[in-house]
C-alpha positions as CSV (number, residue, x, y, z in Angstrom):
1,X,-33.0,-77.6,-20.8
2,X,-34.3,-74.6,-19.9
3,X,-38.6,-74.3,-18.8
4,X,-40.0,-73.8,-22.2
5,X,-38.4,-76.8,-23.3
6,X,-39.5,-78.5,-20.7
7,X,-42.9,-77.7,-20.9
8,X,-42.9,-78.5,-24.8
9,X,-41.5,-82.3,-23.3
10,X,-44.1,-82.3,-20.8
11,X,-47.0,-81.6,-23.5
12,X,-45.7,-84.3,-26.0
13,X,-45.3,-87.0,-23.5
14,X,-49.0,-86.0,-22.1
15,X,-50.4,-85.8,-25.5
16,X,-51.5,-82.2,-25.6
17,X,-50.8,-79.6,-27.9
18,X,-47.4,-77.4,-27.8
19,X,-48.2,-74.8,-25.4
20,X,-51.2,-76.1,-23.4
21,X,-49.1,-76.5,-20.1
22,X,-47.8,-73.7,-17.4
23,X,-46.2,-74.3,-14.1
24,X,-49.1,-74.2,-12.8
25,X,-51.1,-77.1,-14.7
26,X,-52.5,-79.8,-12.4
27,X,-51.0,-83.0,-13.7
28,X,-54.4,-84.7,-12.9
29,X,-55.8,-82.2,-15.0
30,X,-54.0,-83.6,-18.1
31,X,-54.1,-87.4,-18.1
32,X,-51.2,-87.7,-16.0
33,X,-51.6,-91.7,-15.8
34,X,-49.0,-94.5,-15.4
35,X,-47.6,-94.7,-19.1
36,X,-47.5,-90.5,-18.8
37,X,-45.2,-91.1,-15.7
38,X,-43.5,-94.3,-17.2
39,X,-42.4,-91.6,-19.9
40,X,-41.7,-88.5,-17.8
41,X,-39.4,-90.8,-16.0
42,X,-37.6,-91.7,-19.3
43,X,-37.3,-88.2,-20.4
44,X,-35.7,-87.4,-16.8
45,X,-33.2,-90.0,-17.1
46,X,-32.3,-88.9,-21.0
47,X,-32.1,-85.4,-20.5
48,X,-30.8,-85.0,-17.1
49,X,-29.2,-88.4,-15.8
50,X,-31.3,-88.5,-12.6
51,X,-33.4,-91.3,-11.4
52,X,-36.8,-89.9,-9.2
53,X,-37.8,-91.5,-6.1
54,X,-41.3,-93.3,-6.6
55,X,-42.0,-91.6,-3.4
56,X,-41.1,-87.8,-4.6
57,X,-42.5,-88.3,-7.5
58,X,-46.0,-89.5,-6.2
59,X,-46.1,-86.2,-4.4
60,X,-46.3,-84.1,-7.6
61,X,-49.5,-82.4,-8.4
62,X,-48.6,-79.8,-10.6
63,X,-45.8,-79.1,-13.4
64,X,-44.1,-76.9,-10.6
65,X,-43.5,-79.8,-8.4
66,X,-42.2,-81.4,-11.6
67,X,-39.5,-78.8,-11.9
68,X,-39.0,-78.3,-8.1
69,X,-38.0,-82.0,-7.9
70,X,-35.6,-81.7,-11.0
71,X,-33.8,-78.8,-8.5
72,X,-31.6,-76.7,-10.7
73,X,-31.5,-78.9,-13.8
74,X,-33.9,-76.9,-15.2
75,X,-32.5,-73.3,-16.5
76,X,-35.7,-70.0,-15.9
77,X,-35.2,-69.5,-19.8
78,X,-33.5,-70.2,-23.0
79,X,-29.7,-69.6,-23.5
80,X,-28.4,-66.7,-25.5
C-alpha cells in the first residue's frame, strides 16, 4: 500500500470525501473518535498484519504519526 492509498483508506474510514486528507491533517480535526480508531485498527491488521500498541497509537495526532507508526509498510508512492 503505498500513501495515496492509504490516505483514500484513511478518508473512507473517517467519512470524508476522497482526497480531503494530507500527511499533515490533524486527526482531531476529522472526527477521529473511538469507532474511527476501532476501524483504522482493523484496516492495519487487514492490510498489513500488525497489531498497534493502545499506547502508540494514543500518541497520534496527525496522519503522519499514522504512517510513522506503520514504519516502512507504507511505500512514498504507487508501483510501476
Amino acid at each position: 500500500m503505498d500513501v495515496t492509498d492509504f490516505l483514500r483508506s484513511l478518508d473512507e474510514v473517517l467519512d470524508q470525501e476522497p482526497g480531503t486528507l494530507r500527511p499533515d491533517s490533524r486527526l482531531d480535526d476529522f472526527g477521529w473518535r473511538s469507532l474511527a480508531a476501532v476501524e483504522f485498527i482493523a484496516l492495519v491488521d487487514r492490510h498489513f498484519g500488525v497489531e498497534i500498541s493502545p499506547g502508540d497509537f494514543a500518541r497520534c495526532e496527525t496522519v503522519s504519526d499514522l504512517i510513522a507508526l506503520l514504519g516502512g509498510r507504507i511505500s512514498s508512492s504507487a508501483s510501476a
